[in-house]
N, C-alpha and C positions, 0 to 999 in steps of 0.2 A: 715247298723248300726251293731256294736257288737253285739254279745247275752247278754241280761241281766244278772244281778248274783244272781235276785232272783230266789226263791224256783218255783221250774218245777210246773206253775198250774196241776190242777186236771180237768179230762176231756180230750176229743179225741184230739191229736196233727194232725194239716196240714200238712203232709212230703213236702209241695212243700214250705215251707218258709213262710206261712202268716199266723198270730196267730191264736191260738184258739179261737173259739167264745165262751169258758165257760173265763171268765176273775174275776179273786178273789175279795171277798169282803172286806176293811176294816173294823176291829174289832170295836164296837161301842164304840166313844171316843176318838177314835184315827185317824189323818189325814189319808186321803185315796192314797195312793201310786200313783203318777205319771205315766200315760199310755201316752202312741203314737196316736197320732188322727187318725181317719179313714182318705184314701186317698179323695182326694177333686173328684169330678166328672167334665170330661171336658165339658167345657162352650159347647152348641150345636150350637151357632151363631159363633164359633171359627173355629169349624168344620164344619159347612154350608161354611164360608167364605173362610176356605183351599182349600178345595174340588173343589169352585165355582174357584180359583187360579188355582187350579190345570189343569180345564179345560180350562181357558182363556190359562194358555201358552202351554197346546196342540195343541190348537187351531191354537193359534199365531203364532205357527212350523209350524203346515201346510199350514197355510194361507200366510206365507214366500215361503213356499216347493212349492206352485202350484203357485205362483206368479213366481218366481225364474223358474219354470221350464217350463212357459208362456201360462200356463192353463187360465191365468185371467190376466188382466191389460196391454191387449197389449202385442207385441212382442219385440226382441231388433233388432237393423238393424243389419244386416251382418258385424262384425269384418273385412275389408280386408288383414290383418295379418295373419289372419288363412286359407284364399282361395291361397295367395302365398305361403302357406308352401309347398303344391302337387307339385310349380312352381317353388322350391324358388331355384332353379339354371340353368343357362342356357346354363351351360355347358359353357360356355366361363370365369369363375370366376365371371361373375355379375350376381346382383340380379333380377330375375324375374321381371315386371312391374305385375302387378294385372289388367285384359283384366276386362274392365267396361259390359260389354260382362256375364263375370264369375258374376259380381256381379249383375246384373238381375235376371240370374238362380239364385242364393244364395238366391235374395230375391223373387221371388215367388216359392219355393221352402216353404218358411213360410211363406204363403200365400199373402205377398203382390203384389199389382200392380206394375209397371214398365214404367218409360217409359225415354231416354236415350235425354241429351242436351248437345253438343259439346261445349267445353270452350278451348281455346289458354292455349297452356302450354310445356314446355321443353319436356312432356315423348313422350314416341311411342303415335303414332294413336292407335285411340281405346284401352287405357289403362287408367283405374278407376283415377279419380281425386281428386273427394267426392261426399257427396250427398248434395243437394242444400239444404239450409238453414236447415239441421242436421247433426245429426254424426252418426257414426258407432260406437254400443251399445244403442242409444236411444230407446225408446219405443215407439214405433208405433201401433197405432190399427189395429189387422187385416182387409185386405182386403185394407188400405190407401194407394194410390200409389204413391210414391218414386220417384222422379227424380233423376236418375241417371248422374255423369257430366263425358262426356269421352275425352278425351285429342283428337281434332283436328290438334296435333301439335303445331309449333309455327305459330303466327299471330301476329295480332295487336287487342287487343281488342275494341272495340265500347266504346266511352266516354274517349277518352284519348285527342283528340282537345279540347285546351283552356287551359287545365292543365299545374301548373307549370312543367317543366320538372322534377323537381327532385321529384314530387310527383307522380312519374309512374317506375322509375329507376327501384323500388323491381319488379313491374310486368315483366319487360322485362330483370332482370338480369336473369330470369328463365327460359327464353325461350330458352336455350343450342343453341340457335347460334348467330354472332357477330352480335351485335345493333351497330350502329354508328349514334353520335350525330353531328346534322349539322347546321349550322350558316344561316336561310333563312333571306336576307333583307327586314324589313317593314320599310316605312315610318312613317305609324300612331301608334303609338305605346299607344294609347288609344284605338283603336280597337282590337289592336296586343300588350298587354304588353310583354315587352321584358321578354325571358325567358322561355313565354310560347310556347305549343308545336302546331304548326299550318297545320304541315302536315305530313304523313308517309307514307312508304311501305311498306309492301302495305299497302291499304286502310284501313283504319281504320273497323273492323267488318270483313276483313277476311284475311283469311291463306297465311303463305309464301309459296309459289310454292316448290314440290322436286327439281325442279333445281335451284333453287336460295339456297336454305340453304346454299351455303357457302360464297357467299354474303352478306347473312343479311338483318337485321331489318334495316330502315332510319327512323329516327325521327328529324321533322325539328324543330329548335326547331328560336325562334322568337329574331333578334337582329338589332340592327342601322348601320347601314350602304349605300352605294351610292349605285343604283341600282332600277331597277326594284322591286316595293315592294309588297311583299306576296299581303298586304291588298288590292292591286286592285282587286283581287278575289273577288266577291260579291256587287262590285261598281258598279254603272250605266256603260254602254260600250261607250257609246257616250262622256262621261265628263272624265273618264280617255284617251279617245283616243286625247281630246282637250286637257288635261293634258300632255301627253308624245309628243304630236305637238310643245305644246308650249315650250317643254325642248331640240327642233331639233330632235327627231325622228322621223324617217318614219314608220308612222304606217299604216297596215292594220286589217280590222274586217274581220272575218270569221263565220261563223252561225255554233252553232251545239247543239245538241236535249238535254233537260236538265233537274230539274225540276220546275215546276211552281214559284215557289222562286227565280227562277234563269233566268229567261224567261227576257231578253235586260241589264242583269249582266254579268260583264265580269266572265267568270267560267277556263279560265285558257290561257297561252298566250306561243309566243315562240319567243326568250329566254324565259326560263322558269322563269312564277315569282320567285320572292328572289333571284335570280339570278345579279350577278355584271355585269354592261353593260356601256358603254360610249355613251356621247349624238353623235348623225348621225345614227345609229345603226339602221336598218329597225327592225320592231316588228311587229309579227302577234296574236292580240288579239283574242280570243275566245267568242264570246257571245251567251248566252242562249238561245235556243229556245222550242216551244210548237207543239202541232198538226199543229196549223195554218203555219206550213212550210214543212209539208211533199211533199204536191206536189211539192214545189216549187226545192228542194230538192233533190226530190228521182226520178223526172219523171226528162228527157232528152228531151232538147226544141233545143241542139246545133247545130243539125242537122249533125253531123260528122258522123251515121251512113247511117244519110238517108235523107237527105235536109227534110222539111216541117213535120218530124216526131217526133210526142213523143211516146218519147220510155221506156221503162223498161231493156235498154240490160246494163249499169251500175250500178253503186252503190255508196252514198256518204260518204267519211269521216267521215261525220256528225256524224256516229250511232257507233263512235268507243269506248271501253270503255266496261268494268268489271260488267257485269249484275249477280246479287244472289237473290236466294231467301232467303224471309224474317227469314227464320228460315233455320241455313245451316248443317246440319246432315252429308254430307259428298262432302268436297270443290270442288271432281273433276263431283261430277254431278249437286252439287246444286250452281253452277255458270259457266259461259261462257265467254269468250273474244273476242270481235271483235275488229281487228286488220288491218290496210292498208297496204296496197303494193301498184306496179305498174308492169302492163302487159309491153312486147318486144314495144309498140306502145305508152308507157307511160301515160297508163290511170289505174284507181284508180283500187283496185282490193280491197276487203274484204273478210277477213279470219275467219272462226268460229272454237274457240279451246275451248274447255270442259275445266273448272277452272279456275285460276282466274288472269292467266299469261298468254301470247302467245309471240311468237319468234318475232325474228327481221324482217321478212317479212313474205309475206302471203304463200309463202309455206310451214311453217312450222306447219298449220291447213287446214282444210277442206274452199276448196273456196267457195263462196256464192255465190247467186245471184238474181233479180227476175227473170230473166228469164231462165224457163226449157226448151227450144227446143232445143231438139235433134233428133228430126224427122225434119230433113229438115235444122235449126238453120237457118233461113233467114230472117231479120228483121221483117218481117211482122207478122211474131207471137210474136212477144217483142215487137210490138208497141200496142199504144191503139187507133193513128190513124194519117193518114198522108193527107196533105193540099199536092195539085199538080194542076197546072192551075186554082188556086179558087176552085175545088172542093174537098172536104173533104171525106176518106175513112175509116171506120172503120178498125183495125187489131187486131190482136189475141188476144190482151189484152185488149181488149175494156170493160169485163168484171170483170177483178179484181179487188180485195177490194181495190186497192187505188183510183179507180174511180169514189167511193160513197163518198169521201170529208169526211172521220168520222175518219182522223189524226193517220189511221194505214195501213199498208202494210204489206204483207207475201212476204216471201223468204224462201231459200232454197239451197241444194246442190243435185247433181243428175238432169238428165233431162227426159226428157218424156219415153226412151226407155225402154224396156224390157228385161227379163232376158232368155239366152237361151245355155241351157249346162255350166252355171257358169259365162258366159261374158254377160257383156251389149250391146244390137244390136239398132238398129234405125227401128223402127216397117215401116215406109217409105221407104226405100230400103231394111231390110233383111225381110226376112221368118227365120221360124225355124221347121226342121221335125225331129222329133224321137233326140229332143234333140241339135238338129245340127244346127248351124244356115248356112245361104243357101240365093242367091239373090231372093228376093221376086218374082221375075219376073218366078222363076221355081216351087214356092209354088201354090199349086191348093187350099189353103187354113192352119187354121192354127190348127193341130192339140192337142192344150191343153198340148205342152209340153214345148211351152215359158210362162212366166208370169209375172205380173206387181208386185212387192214387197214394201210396206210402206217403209221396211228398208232400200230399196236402195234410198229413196229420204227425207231426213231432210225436215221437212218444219217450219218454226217461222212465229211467227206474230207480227210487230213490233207496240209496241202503243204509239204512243207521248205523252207527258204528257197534258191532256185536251181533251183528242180525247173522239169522240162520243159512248161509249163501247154498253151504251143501244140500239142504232138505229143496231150496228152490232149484236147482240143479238136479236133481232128483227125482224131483215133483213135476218135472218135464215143462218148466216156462220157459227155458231157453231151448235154443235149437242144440240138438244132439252134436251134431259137428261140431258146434260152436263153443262146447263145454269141451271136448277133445282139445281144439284149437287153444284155449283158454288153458288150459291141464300144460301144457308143454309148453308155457310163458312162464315169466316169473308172475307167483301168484299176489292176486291184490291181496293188500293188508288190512283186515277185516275189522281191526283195531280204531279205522280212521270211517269217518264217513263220505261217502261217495256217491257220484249220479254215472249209471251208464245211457248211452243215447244210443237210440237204434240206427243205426246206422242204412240208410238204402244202397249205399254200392256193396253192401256182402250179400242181397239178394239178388236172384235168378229175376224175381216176376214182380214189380213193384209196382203194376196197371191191372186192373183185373175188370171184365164186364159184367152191366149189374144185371143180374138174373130174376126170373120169378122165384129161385132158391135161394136166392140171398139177398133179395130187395130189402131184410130187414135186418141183416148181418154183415155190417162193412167188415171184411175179416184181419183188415189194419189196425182196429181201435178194439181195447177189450172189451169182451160181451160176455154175456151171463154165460151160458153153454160151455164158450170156447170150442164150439164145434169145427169155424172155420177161421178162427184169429192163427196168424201164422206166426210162428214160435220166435220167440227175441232173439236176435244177434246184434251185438256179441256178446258172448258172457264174459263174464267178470274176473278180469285179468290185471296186474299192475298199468298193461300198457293201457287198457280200455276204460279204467277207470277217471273220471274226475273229482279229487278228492277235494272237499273242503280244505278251503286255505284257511289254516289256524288264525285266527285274529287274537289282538293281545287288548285288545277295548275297540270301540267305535268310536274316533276321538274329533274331538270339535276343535281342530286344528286353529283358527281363526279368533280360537278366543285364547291361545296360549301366548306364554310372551316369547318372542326374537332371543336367540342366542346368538351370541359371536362366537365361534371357533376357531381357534388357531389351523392355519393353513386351510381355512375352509373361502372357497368367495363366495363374496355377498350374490342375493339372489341377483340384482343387476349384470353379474360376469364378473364384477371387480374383485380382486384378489384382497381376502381376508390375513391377509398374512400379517398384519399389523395388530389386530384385533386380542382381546383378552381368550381366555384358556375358556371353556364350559365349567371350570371348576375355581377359576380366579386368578389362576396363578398367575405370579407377579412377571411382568416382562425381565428384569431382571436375571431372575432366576431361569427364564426361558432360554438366555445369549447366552447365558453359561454354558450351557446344554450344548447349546448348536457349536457354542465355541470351542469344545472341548471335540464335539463328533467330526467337524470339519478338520480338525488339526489331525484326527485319525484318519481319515478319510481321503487327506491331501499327497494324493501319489500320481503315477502313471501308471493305468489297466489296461488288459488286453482281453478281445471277446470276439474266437475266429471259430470257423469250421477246424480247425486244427489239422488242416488239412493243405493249408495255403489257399482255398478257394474263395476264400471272403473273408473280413475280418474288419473290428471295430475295435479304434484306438480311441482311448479317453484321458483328458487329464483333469483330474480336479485340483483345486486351491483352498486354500485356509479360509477364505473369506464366503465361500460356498460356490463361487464361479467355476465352469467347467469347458472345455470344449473337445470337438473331437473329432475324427475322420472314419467315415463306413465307407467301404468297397469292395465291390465285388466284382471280379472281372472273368469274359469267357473271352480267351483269345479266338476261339472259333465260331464266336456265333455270328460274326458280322456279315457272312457272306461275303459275295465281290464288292459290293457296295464301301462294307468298313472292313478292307483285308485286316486289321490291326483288331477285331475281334469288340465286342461291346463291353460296357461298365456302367452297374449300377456305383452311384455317388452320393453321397450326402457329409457337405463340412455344416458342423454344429457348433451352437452354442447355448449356454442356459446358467442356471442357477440355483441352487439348492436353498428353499427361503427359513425353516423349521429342523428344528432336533430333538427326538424324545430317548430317553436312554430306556431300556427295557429290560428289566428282570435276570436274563440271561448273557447279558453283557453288549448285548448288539444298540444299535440305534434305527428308528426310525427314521429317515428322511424325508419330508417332503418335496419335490422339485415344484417350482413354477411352470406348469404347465401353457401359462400363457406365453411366458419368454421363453421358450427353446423357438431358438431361431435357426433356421437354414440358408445357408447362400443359395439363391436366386428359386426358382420356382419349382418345386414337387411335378414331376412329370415331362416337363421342358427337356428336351437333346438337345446335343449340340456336337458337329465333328471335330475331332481333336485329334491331325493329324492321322487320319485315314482310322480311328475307332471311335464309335459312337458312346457317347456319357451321356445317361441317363439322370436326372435328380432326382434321389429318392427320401423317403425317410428315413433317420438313423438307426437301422438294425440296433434293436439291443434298448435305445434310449427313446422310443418313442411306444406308445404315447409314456412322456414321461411323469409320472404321478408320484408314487410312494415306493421308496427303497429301502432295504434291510441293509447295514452297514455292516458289517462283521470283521470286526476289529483284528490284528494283527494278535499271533500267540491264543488265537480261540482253536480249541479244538478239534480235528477234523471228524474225530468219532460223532461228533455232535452234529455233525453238516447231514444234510438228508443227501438222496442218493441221485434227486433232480441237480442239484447242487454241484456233484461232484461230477454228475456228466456233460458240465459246462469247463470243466476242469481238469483236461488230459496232462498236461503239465505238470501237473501236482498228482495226479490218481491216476496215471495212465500206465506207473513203470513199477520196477520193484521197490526204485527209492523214495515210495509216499513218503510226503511228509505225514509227522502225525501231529503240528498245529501248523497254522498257515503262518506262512513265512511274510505274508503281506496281506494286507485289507482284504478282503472282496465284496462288490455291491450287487445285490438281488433285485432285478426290478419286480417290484412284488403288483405295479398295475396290469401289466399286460398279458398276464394268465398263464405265462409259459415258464416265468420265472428265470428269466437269462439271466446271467452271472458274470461279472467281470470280475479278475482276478489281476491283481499286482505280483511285481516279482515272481512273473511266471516263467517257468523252468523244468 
């Protein structure tokens, strides 16, 4: 305020500015002069309630700050953007893969658990894919263990038989090497709708072999035509063999070991079903069998080695075919193939090769056999007994597991000898002294420098599906512990057939030296007695078995004819997206479809940790074009280097090329997997004003394949529950919506099922 212009009171003056407290009297009679009121006092509830403000958002800073810096509320999973930056060149101009490996250590490192599930996919082996039903940035509670999913290469994933063909296209466009679609003929095309995919190579649930990759994927995919039809697969064997009789084929049945489902079904034929053929045409059908034909089978009654003998010295066709375990971590040890040939005498010979291929004859693996003699190798030890003038002889095999009737038999490679100076000798004619081997006939005994090795002798155990597991378990051929060990698994499924393999890292003692008591008893390979054969491990468990891969035919790929797929590319890389339907349908009708999904489809989505700590924005277009921005930022990770904190990045672009509308109201989408483009290089930094930006992939849209569209006014009750915990916005409060207020897109290729949603709120 100005200074007044009255007259200066009387009395001591305040030099700091506030009146004096002598303040003049008016004269009596006369109004009294106008004064300045004293200041008001502040309210104390005003200042209670600043105060009590002031501490709530100190509070609220740090109760962000220690949240944020993962003191409380869980951890976030490992970024793998930031683990390929140490990687992110490989010296060749391309970008590092991110080793699923690294991202373990990453996450127990913040103290989570670990533990690693092989998925089919275009990268290297053993490189990061995602984490199964989460992402990278989520929040985890300490100590939760994390499945990690690591690239087994390409394959054929498990659950692709019966599917329309072009609803698998995005999965196998990404497999980086050429799929080719093939025309199998069925007749029944209610069992087989046309279209659908009925068979592949390989087998459905595992890996394509390194030497095939430049071959490829086969996917048969299901059409009309003359011929032998796919659907005989899984038919009684006796009523299509009356069937292909009565069309003038010469048919034969053939037995071979299968599963219980499959036990008098035809499981596979030659010509190969789907296969084009003309009526006269001999055919050799395959039908199913159980334990109930191991003898029948596996023993030799033909007497070509030894009139009146059953023997053990071949091996049948029967047991040929791609055996894995049920969970396969890595294809070249967690599956085997048995394979036929023929010996200079043209008898059947069986090949054992580690994974899930084997060569065009049996040299090209390890030979098999029941029978190990190599001391002597004279029928009589490979039989189990021989008729001669009426009377019956026991021989060397009198005692092996296939002659307790319980629908399993052991084999093996390697025969009974021993090791001596690095070569294998026959403990029956050689000695070995000081290393040396030497005719036994000059050895005064056996000085402890030959020895019998587990590892020079493979042994399996083969179990038909229905075979008697508990009586062998009982019967004492497996080691005691190991039926314990076995009991407290999940138990194998005795329904299916399977091969166990001995394994040597579960024994103590897998070298033993050769004695004058055991010069005739290698106690690694079975022996009549079994006085000193040491007891199999491991028994027979879900995780220890390898079960026969079901085959749906043995098919002659090469003589099928080419299909085009919609959204499928051609085996050269090139995008099939132009191409007719597997079923015909008109292009025409096809742009309707897409035109119609796109026009629902045409919004702006949001896809974050819901948290502010990452997040991906997307826009799509009516014309199927999209683009979009991923980022995720740590303001504190930069250290002094980038005070301003680091940021994964990734600006996109792509294009939605196919539309299928589906049953339940959604659409299928395909993406062009080859156009999603990103600005500048995956792995590349750069400083951007004092924080480091990283390029990454776009969370969410990569690898971008096949999307479920879920149209606006669909139901939420109908959304599964992966679904909705992409969807805090919408399911996070009490005011769920109960149909979605806008689209949302599932990316149904990259196993996690991330979800963008519109008009989120």
């Amino acid at each position: 305020m100005p200074p007044a212009t009255a007259a200066t009171p009387s009395g001591p003056v305040v030099h700091s500015g506030v009146a004096a407290t002598t303040v003049p009297v008016a004269p009596a009679g006369t109004a009294a002069p106008t004064t300045a009121a004293a200041p008001a006092k502040p309210d104390r509830m005003v200042l209670l309630l600043a105060a009590l403000l002031a501490v709530l958002v100190v509070a609220g800073i740090a109760l962000f700050a220690t949240w944020k810096a993962e003191l409380w509320g869980g951890r976030s999973l490992p970024d793998p953007a930031s683990i390929a930056v140490a990687a992110s060149d490989t010296g060749d101009g391309q970008t590092a893969e991110v080793k699923a490996s690294d991202v373990t250590a990453a996450l127990k490192a913040k103290g989570f658990g670990a533990r690693t599930e092989q998925v089919f996919s275009g990268k290297t082996e053993g490189s990061f894919v995602g984490y199964k039903g989460t992402q990278p940035g989520a929040r985890m509670p300490k100590g939760a263990v994390i499945t990690v999913q690591e690239s087994a290469g390409p394959g054929v994933p498990k659950g692709v038989i019966g599917k329309q063909a072009e609803q698998v296209t995005s999965t196998f466009n990404t497999m980086g090497v050429p799929v080719h679609y093939k025309k199998v003929i069925v007749n029944d095309t209610k069992r087989m709708p046309e279209g659908s995919v009925v068979a592949t190579y390989p087998a459905a649930g595992t890996g394509l072999p390194e030497d095939k990759r430049d071959e490829g994927i086969y996917i048969g995919v299901a059409g009309k035509g003359d011929g032998i039809g796919a659907d005989i697969v899984g038919q009684d064997a006796a009523d299509v063999r009356s069937e292909l009789e009565s069309q003038g084929y010469d048919v034969t049945v053939k037995r071979h070991f299968a599963s219980e489902n499959m036990v008098g079904k035809v499981i596979g034929a030659d010509p190969a079903p789907g296969s084009p053929t003309t009526s006269g045409e001999s055919i050799t059908l395959y039908q199913g069998v159980d334990a109930g034909s191991v003898n029948d089978l596996m023993i030799d009654t033909s007497g070509q080695s030894q009139p009146g003998a059953r023997t053990l010295y071949m091996m049948s066709d029967a047991i040929t075919g791609t055996y894995c375990k049920a969970t396969i971590t890595d294809i070249d040890k967690d599956c085997m193939t048995l394979s036929a040939g023929e010996n200079d005498y043209g008898d059947t010979t069986i090949s054992q090769t580690w994974g899930s291929s084997a060569g065009s004859d049996s040299s090209d693996g390890t030979e098999v056999s029941q029978c190990f003699a190599s001391n002597g190798g004279d029928v009589a030890r490979c039989s189990i007994d021989i008729t001669s003038d009426g009377q019956k002889y026991e021989g060397g095999s009198k005692n092996r597991l296939i002659t307790k009737n319980w629908g399993m038999f052991d084999f093996g490679s390697g025969g009974e000898g021993a090791m001596c100076g690095g070569q294998m000798i026959s403990t029956w004619f050689d000695g070995c002294r000081n290393g040396v081997p030497s005719a036994r006939s000059e050895s005064d005994g056996w000085d402890g420098s030959a020895t019998y090795e587990m590892k020079s002798n493979n042994l399996f155990v083969y179990v038909a599906a229905g075979a008697n597991i508990k009586a062998a378990e009982d019967g004492g051929y497996f080691d005691a512990d190991s039926v314990k060990a076995a009991g407290k698994q999940k138990a194998v499924d005795g329904d299916r057939t399977f091969i166990l393999y001995r394994d040597p890292a579960l024994y103590d003692q897998t070298s033993v030296k050769v004695t004058k008591e055991n010069v005739d008893d290698n106690p690694f390979v079975p022996s009549t007695d079994d006085t000193n054969d040491v007891k199999f491990k491991p028994a027979a468990s879900d995780a220890t078995a390898y079960y026969l891969v079901d085959q749906t035919g043995d098919y002659d790929w090469d003589s099928m004819t080419n299909l085009a797929v919609k959204g499928a590319k051609d085996s050269d890389g090139s995008s099939g997206d132009s191409s007719s339907t597997a079923q015909g349908k008109s292009n025409t009708a096809a742009d309707k479809v897409f035109k119609e999904a796109m026009k629902e489809a045409a919004e702006e989505y949001g896809f974050s940790s819901g948290a502010g700590g990452w997040g991906t924005s997307l826009t799509v277009h009516e014309d199927g074009t999209f683009e979009g921005t991923y980022i995720d930022t740590d303001l504190g990770g930069g250290g002094s280097e980038y005070p301003r904190g680091t940021r994964s990045q990734s600006e996109f672009s792509g294009k939605f090329v196919s539309a299928k509308k589906n049953d339940d109201g959604t659409y299928t989408l395909q993406c062009d997997t080859k156009g999603l483009k990103i600005k500048g290089t995956v792995g590349d930094s750069y400083d951007e004003n004092g924080a480091k930006v990283t390029i990454t992939e776009p969370y969410g849209m990569s690898p971008c394949g096949e999307f479920t569209l879920y149209p606006k006014g669909y139901a939420v009750s109908r959304l599964s529950d992966a679904m909705k915990g992409w969807g805090a916005g919408y399911f996070g409060s009490d005011r769920q919506a109960s149909t979605l207020p806008g689209p949302a897109l599932v990316n149904e290729t990259s196993g996690s099922g991330e979800t963008f949603y519109s008009n989120l709120v």
